[in-house]
N, C-alpha and C positions, 0 to 999 in steps of 0.2 A: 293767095293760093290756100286753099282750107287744109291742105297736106299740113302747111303749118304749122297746125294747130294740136298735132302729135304730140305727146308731151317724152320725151326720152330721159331726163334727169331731173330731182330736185336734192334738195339737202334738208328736209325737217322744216325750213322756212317759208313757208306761205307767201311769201314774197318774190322769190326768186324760182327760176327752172329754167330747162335748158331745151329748146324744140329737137324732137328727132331730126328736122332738115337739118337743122344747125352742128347736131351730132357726128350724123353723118360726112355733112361737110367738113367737119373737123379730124374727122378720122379716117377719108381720103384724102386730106390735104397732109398729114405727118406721113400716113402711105408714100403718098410721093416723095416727101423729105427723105424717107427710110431707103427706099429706092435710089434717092442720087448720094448720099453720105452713107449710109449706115449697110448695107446689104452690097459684099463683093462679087466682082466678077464671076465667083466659082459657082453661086448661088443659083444661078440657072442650070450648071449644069450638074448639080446635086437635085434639082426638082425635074430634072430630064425634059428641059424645055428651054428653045430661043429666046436671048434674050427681050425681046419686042413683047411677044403674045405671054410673057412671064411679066410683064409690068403692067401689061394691059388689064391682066385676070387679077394680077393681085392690088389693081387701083378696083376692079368693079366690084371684086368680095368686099375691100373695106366699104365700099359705097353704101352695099346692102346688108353690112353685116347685122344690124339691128332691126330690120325690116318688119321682124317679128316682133316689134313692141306695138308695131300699128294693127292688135290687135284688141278686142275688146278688155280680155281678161287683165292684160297688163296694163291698160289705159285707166282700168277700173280701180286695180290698185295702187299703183302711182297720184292717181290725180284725187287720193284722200287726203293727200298732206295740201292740196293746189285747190282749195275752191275756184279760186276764178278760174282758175283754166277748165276747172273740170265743165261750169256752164257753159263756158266758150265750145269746148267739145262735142255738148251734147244739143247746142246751138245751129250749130253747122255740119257736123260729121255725125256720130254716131251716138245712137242712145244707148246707156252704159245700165246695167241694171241695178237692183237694191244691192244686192250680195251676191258676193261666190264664194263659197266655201275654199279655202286656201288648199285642201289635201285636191280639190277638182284642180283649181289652178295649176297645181304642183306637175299635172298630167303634160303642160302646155308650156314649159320654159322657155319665152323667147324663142332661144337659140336653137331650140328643134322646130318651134314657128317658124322661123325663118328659114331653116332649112325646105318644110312642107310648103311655103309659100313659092320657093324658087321652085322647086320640084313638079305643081300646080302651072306653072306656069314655061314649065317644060327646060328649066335651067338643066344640066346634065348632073347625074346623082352625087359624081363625087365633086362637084364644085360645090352644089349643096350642103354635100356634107360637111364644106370646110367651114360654113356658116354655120350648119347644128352645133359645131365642135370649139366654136370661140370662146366658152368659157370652160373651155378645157376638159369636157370632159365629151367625146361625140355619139350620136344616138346610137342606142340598142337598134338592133336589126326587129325586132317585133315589133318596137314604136313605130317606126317608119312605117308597117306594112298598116298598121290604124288608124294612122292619121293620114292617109292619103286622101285629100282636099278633090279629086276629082270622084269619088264615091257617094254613094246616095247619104241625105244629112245623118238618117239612122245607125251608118252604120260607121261613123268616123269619131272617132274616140275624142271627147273631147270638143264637139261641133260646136257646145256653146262657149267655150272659152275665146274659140275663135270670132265667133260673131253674135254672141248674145244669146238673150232666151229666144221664146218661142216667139212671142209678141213683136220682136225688134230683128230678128236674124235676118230674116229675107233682106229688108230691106239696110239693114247694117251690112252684110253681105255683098250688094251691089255699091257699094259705096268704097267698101274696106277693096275690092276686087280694082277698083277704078283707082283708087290711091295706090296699092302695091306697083297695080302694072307704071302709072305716073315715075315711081322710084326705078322701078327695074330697066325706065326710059333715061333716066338721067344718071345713072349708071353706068349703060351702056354710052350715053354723050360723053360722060366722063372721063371712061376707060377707053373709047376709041374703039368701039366695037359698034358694028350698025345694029345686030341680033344675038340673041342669046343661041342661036345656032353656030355662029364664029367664035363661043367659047370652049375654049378645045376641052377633052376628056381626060384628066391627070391622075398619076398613076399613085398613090400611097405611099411609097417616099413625096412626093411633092401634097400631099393631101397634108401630111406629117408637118411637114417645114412651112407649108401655106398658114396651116392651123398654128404655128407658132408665131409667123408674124403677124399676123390678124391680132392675136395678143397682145403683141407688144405694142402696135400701133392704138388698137380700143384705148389699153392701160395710159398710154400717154394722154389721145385726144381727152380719157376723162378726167385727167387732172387738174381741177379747180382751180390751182394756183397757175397752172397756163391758160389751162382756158375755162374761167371764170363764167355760171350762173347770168340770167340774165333777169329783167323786171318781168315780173307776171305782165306787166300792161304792154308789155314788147313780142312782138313776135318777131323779132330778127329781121337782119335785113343782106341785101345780097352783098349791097357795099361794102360789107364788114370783111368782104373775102376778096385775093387773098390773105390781106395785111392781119386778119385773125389769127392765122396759124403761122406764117412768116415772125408776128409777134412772139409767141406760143416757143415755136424751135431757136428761136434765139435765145431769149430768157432758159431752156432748157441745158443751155451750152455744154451739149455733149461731145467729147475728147474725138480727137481724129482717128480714121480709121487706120488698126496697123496697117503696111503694103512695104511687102518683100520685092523685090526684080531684080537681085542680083540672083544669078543661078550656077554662081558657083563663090567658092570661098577660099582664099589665098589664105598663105600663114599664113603673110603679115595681119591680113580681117583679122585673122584664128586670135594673133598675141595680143593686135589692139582689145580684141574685146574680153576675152581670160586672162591676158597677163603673161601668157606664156606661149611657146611655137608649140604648134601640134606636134605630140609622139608618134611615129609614125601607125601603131594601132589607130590613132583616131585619123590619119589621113585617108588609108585606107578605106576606113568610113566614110569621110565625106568624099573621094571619090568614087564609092561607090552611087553616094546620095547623086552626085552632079551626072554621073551617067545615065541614073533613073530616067526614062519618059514621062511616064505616068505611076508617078508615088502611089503605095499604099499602106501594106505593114511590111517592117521593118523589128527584126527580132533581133536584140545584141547581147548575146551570152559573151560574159566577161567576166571577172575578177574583181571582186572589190576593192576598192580605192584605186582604180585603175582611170580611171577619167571618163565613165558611161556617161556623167550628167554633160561635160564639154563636148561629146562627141557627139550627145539628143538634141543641145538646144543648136547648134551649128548646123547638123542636117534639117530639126526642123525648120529653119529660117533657109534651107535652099530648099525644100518642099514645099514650103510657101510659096517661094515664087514660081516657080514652076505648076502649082497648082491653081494661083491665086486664092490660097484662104487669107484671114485678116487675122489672125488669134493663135495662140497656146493656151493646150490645157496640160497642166502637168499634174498629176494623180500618184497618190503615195499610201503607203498601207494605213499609217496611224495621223493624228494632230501630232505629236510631236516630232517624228518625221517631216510635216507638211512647214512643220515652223523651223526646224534645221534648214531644211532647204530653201525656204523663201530670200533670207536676203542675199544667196546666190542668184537667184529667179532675180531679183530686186536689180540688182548689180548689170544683170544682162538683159534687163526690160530697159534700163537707163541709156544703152548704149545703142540704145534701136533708130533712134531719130534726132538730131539735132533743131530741128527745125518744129516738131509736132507735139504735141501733147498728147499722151496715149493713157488708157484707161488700166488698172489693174485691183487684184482681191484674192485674198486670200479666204479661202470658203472651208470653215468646218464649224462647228456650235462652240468652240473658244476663241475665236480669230479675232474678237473684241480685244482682248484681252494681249493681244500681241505687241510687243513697243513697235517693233521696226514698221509694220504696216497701221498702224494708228498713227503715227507723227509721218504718215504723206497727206498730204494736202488733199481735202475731199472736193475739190471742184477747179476748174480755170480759174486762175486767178486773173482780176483785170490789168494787171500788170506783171510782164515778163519777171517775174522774180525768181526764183524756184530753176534751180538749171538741172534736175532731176529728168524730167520730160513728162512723168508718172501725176495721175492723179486718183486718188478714190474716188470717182463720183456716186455721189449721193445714188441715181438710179440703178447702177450697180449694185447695191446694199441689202436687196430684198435677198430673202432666199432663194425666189425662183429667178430673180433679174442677175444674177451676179455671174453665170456662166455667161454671160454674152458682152462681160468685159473684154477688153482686148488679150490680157495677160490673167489666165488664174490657178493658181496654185491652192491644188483641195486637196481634201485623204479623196481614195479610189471610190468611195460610194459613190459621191457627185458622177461617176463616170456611168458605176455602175445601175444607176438611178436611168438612166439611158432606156434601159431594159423592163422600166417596171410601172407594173399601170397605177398610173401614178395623177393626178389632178395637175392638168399645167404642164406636164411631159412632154407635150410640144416647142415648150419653152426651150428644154435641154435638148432638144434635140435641135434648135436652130442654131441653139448656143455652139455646140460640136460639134455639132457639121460642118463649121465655116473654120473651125481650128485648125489645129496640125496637134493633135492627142498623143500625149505621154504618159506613159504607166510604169511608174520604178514598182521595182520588189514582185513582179507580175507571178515568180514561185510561190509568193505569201496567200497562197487562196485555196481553202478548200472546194470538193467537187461540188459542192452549193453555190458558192461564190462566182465559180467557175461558169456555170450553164448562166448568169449575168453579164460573166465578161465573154462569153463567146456570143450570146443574143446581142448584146451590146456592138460587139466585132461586125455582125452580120449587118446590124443597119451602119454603120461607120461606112462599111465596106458599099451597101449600094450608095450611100450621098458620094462617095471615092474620096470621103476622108484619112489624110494622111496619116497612121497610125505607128508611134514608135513604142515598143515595149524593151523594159531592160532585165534582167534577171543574171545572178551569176549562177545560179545553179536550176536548170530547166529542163526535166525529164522529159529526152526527145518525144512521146507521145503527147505532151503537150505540147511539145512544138508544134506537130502537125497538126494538132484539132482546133490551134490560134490561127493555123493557115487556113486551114480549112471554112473555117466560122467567117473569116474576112472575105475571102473568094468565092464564098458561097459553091464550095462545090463536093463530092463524095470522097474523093481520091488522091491521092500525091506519090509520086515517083517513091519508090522503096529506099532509093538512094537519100533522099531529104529526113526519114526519120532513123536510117543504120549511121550517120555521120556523127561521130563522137568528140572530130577534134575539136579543141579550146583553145583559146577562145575562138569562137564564129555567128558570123554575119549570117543573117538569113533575111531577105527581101523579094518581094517584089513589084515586077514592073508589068502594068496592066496584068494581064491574067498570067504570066510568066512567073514561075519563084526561081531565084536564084540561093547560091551558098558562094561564102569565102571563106576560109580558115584564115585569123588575122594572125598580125605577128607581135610577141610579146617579148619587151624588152626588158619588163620592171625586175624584179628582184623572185627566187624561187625557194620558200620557204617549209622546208622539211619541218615537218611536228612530229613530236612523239605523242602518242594516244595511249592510253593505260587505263583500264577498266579497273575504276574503284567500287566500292561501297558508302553508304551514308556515314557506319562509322569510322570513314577515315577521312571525311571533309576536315573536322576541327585540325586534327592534325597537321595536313597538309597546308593548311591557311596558316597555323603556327610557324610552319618552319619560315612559309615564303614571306608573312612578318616579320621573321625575326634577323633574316637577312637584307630587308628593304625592299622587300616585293611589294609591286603594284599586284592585288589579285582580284579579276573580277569571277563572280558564280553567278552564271545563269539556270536556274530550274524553271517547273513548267506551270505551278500553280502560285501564286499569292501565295495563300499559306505556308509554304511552305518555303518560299522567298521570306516570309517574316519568323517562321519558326530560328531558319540559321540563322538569319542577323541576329537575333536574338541572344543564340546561341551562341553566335562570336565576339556580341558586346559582354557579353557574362564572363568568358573563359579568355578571350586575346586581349579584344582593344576597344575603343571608343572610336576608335576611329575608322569608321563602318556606315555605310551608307546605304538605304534601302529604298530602292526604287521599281515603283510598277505602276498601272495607271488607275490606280482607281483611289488616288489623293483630290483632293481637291485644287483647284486650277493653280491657288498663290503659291501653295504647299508644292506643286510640281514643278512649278517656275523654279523655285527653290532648289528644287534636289538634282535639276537636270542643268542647272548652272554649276553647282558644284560637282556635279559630277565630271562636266567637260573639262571643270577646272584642275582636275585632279588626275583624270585619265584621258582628256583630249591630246590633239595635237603636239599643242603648244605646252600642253603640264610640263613641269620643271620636275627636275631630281627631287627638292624638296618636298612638291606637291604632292608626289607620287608614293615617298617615302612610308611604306606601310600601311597606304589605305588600301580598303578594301571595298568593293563595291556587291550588291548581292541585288537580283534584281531576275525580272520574269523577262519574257520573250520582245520586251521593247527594247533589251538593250542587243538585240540580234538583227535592229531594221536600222537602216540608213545612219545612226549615229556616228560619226567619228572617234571613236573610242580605244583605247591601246593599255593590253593589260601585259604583263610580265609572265604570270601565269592564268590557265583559263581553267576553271572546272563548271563542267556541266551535266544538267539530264540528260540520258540518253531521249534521241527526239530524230524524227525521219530527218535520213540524211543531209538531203538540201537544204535541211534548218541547220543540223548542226554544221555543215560546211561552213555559214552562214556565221556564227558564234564564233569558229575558229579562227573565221577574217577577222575578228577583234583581238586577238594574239599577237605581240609582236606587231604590230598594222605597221609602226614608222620606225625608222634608225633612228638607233637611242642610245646611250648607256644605260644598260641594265647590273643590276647586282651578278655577282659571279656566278651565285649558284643557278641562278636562274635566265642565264646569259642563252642557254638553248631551249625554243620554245616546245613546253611539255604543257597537254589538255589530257586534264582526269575527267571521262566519264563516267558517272555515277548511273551506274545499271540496275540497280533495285526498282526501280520506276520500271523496268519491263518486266524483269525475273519474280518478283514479288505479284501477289494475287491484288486485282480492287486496287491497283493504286490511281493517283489523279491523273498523269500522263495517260495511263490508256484510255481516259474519259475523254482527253483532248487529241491525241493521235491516236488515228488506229492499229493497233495491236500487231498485224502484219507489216506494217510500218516498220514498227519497233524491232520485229523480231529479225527482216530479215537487213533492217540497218546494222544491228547487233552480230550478225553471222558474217558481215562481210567487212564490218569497222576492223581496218590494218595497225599494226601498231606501229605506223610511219606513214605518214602521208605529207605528198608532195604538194604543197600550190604555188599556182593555178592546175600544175599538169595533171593531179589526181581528179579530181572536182566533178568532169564528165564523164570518166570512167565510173568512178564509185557511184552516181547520179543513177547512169544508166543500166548499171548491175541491178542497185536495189530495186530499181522501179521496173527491170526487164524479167526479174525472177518469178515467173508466174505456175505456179506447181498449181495445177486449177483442183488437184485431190486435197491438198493441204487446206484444212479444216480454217484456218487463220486469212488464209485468200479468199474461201469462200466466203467469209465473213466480211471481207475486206470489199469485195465485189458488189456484193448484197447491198450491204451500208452508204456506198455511194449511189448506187440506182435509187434506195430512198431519197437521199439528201437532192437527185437529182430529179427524181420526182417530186416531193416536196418544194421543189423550186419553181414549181410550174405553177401553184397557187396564184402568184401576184406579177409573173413575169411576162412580159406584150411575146406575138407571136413574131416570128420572124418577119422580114418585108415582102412578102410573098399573097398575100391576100389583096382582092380585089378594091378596097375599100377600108376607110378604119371605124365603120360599125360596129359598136360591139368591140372595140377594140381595149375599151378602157373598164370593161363586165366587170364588178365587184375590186374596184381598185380602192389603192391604199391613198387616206385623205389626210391624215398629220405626220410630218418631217420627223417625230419620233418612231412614228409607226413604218416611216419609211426606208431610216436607217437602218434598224432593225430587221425588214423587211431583204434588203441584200445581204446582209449577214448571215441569216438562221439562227436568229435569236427572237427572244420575246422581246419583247416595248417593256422601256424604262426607261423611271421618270428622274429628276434634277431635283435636290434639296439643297435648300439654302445654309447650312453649318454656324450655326449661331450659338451664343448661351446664354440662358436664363436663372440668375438668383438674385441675392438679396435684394426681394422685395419686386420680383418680377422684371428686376433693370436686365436693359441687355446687352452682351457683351461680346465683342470678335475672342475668335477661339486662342489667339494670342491676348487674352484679359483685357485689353483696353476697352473702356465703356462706350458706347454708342451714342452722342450727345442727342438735346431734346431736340436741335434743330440740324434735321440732317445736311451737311453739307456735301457741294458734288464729290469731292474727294470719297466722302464717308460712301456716296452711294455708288463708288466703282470699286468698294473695297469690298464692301457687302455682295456683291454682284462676284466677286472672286471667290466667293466662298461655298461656289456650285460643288457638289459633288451628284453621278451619279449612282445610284443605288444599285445592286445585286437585280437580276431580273426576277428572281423570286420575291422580294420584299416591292416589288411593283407594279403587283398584279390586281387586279380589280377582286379579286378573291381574300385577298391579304389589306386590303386597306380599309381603314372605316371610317 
């Protein structure tokens, strides 16, 4: 068959390539794999289609997803590294010309070929589409209208890439026409379709999740080490199939897929898998969860250290089953957070299967660097060893592969990346769609952050992804715009955002929201509040030194977190600790050990004895932390609530004087002109936190009162609101630059216009910040030797040791010192 003779891969070596038929074949044939192991039950009805005609469409896209190499232009370029083939080519099929300019070629990529090839031949648009978009990024809506293949040759943009010059078109043309239609025949034998008329029309969520698995399936079929190059002198043969690709997915040996069925959850489940019987706050929860029909988001305003993460991952595992996903993603403000929590995550990933082996990863730019998730095992092992059940596998590991592990544990970008046009976006989005999604600390976002995680909500909510979000302090106006963004709709019952009590439930069930107020049993801690000054930090830290206070100070900028350590290593003690994020990786391992050591949990009398801990707004997220006394900046309420649950957190012995817990907040940060706080919160924040802070508050019972005063106080005359107002309609238009549009358009043309194409740029991107880059912290003297920043020298012959120590010494830079402006 001359179709053969297609060239679809080489490697640099003239000896070896890989036939389009063969490609093809190999990348419907993991399609199918992907279909019976890897893609669950839910997956059809996240792409709003039966399961039958959803297996059939996505065997016939893999079929044809390269269609568009059996063009001139790409056959031209490829088959410079392949003499022999190239004569074979021009032997039998088509005459290739001297040159084409690469900026002409660039007009014709494949995968918009292939799109206009199906289109040509009357495939339906957005199945086409799902072919433009296989390498992740799909066509502009004005390309499509230029290259339409059924127009006179003059006026189709790009005519000769398609089929040559002038000399050679017509009749490359009639040839190239005869081949396409040959593939889109076997194709449709493949997929079980008699006509490209039987391939239904799907709607943009499923164009979304088609275009992600088409991905992953290409990514696999190309991988060399499964399915390996063949001899120039070979043109493949039929025999080879299926045992090529059955080969290919074995050697691959990818972990089993999670699979929940139980749809409800007993204590006794609850103790065997945390250790302990539900309190009745978290049964309540999971009877709520077991009533659900149809899971979606789930809002739990609660109390710190109250049990939110036992009560997320226990509902999300009856969500599962009742929804049939295969996955958790659990999403967290910061990497240090993300790495507190994981070997909880770890602990309750273990206890999923006795029988299976299941995949997981921990996802942030330090996760290398992690003990607990580096010492699991990165693949099946050929012998049951390991009674963990957890594996990293290698495929998991990329950037873009690692959300479609079973179990993963990232900061919240990963989520928020959901939302953003982004190269590959289709990846993440097949990745969590099939989860049951978790988002701690969901208050920690400003209104930039925010128009991410509600665009995010919105497609979550058409795939009918399960969504659980936790927060202890959640200004009901954002409760209602997370329901809303999920449910996709304008409006909610008045009664859902006037309900103040604490703790409470908010879920619902298909288009339905419900409310609970839960019941709280824990312990109810009165603080004293007392508005200080700067100059009366020193003091204050004296006394509670001098009586054996643990004292921790949270402020709002760096600077100023290292000005008082400074300040208090000079005039108290040594015994002072300075923590925020911008150390470099070994250096934070460091100081967030000792830190737990000293004010964790578990610290002892002695540990606690007089230290003092000084540190920015990381020691107000997820940490476990427990000071004697608390001094802080003033900072919007729901932060400082936030800070205050690091007070007192556990029954303890404490020193006498400081037996009742008292937070000094230090208010110059608002009352003062130009300081850093009002750089980082805004102003009306501060002021009208400042006007309602009580000199006694209760927790949990205060929590949603005070929450909802400050955030409900809306004087629309006062000069500091309108400011307040203004500044988020920027941040919220400024977010619109790189963020995808809801799921509501026809098609995802155009969908990806001017997106972000480096993982720094993309970071950065959901945040509102600029791009910054990572340096490596070395040093250099006598005699140009180099040296780690703790003096030990660098020997001539690196060992692996040396080069994961080197690799810890990431730090990254200020976004001002990382500008293309500033570098030379």
């Amino acid at each position: 068959m001359k179709e053969k003779l297609f060239i679809a891969k080489s490697n640099g070596n003239p000896s070896e390539w890989l036939p389009l038929w063969m490609h093809l074949e190999d990348t419907a044939g993991i399609m199918n794999h992907l279909l019976e192991d890897f893609i669950p039950e839910s997956f059809c009805d996240s792409c709003g289609m039966e399961r039958d005609i959803f297996e059939k469409t996505a065997l016939f896209i893999a079929y044809v997803h390269d269609i568009g190499k059996a063009t001139v232009a790409f056959q031209y370029k490829i088959s410079k590294s392949i003499p022999v083939r190239t004569g074979e080519l021009e032997k039998f099929c088509i005459k290739l010309p001297d040159f084409i300019d690469d900026d002409c070629s660039r007009k014709t990529p494949h995968g918009l070929a292939g799109e206009m090839i199906l289109r040509y031949f009357g495939c339906n648009e957005n199945i086409a589409a799902v072919v433009g978009a296989h390498h992740g990024v799909p066509a502009e809506r004005g390309t499509i209208g230029e290259q339409e293949l059924d127009k006179e040759k003059g006026e189709i943009v790009g005519y000769e890439n398609y089929f040559g010059n002038a000399k050679n078109a017509e009749e490359n043309r009639r040839y190239l026409e005869n081949a396409w239609k040959n593939i889109i025949d076997e194709a449709l034998k493949y997929s079980g379709f008699s006509s490209l008329d039987e391939i239904p029309d799907i709607q943009v969520t499923a164009q979304m999740l088609m275009s992600g698995l088409i991905i992953v399936a290409d990514w696999m079929a190309s991988n060399t080490e499964f399915f390996p190059l063949i001899s120039v002198d070979d043109t493949g043969d039929e025999s080879l199939y299926p045992g090529r690709v059955e080969n290919a997915w074995n050697e691959l040996k990818l972990p089993d897929m999670w699979r929940k069925y139980n749809q409800k959850y007993c204590d006794t489940a609850f103790k065997d898998t945390f250790g302990f019987m539900p309190r009745e706050f978290q049964r309540k929860i999971l009877d709520a969860a077991e009533n659900t029909e149809n899971p979606g988001l789930l809002i739990l305003e609660a109390p710190m250290g109250c049990g939110k993460t036992e009560a997320a991952l226990a509902s999300a595992e009856i969500f599962a089953a009742k929804s049939k996903k295969n996955g958790l993603f659990f999403g967290l403000p910061t990497q240090a957070t993300a790495n507190g929590l994981f070997p909880r995550i770890q602990s309750w990933a273990e206890k999923q299967s006795d029988e299976f082996y299941h995949s997981i990863q921990l996802k942030h730019g330090n996760s290398a660097f992690n003990k607990a998730f580096q010492e699991i095992q990165k693949g099946i092992p050929d012998e049951d060893t390991d009674s963990s059940g957890l594996v990293a596998h290698s495929w998991f590991s990329g950037n873009k592969t690692a959300c479609l592990a079973d179990f993963v544990v990232a900061t919240v970008d990963q989520m928020l990346m959901l939302a953003l046009k982004r190269r590959h976006v289709m990846m993440l989005h097949l990745g969590l769609s099939e989860k049951v999604v978790v988002i701690d600390e969901v208050h920690a976002y400003d209104a930039y952050m925010n128009q991410y995680l509600e665009t995010a909500l919105r497609w979550l909510g058409a795939y009918h992804t399960p969504v659980i979000l936790l927060s202890a302090t959640l200004p009901a106006e954002r409760r209602v715009s997370l329901l809303k963004a999920y449910l996709n709709i304008k409006n909610t019952d008045k009664s859902i955002e006037e309900n103040i009590s604490y703790p409470l439930l908010t879920w619902t069930d298909g288009k339905d929201i419900k409310q609970e107020s839960l019941p709280y049993a824990d312990k109810h801690l009165s603080v004293s509040v007392r508005k200080i000054n700067n100059d009366d930090i020193i003091s204050a830290v004296q006394k509670a030194v001098e009586c054996g206070g643990c004292v921790g100070i949270i402020v709002n900028t760096v600077k100023r977190a290292q000005d008082i350590a400074e300040d208090i290593h000079q005039k108290i003690t040594d015994n002072v600790l300075l923590y925020h994020s911008q150390y470099i990786m070994s250096d934070r391992t460091i100081k967030e050990e000792k830190l737990l050591k000293h004010t964790g949990k578990t610290s002892t009398d002695e540990m606690r004895k007089g230290f003092v801990a000084v540190g920015t707004q990381v020691l107000e997220q997820s940490l476990d932390i427990d000071f004697d006394l608390l001094i802080t900046d003033i900072c919007p309420i729901d932060l400082l609530l936030q800070r205050i649950g690091r007070l007192h957190r556990h029954e303890r012995n404490r020193p006498e004087k400081l037996n009742e817990p008292v937070c000094l907040v230090v208010t110059d940060e608002y009352e003062n002109d130009k300081t850093g706080s009002k750089k980082i919160y805004d102003e009306w924040l501060l002021k009208t936190t400042f006007s309602y802070l009580p000199d006694k508050i209760c927790l949990p019972d205060d929590i949603s009162v005070l929450v909802q005063k400050v955030y409900s106080d809306k004087n629309k005359d006062d000069s500091m609101y309108k400011k307040y107002i203004n500044n988020k309609k920027i941040k919220e238009s400024h977010s619109k630059s790189f963020r995808l549009n809801a799921p509501k358009c026809r098609n995802i043309h155009s969908m990806l216009e001017r997106f972000v194409d480096s993982d720094a740029a993309a970071e950065a991107s959901v945040r509102d910040r600029l791009p910054s880059i990572e340096v490596l912290v070395m040093k250099r003297y006598n005699g140009n030797k180099i040296y780690f920043p703790d003096g030990t020298e660098l020997s001539a012959d690196l060992t692996d040791e040396e080069c994961r120590k080197i690799n810890e010494q990431r730090l990254r830079l200020p976004a001002r010192f990382s500008q293309k402006w500033n570098i030379e």
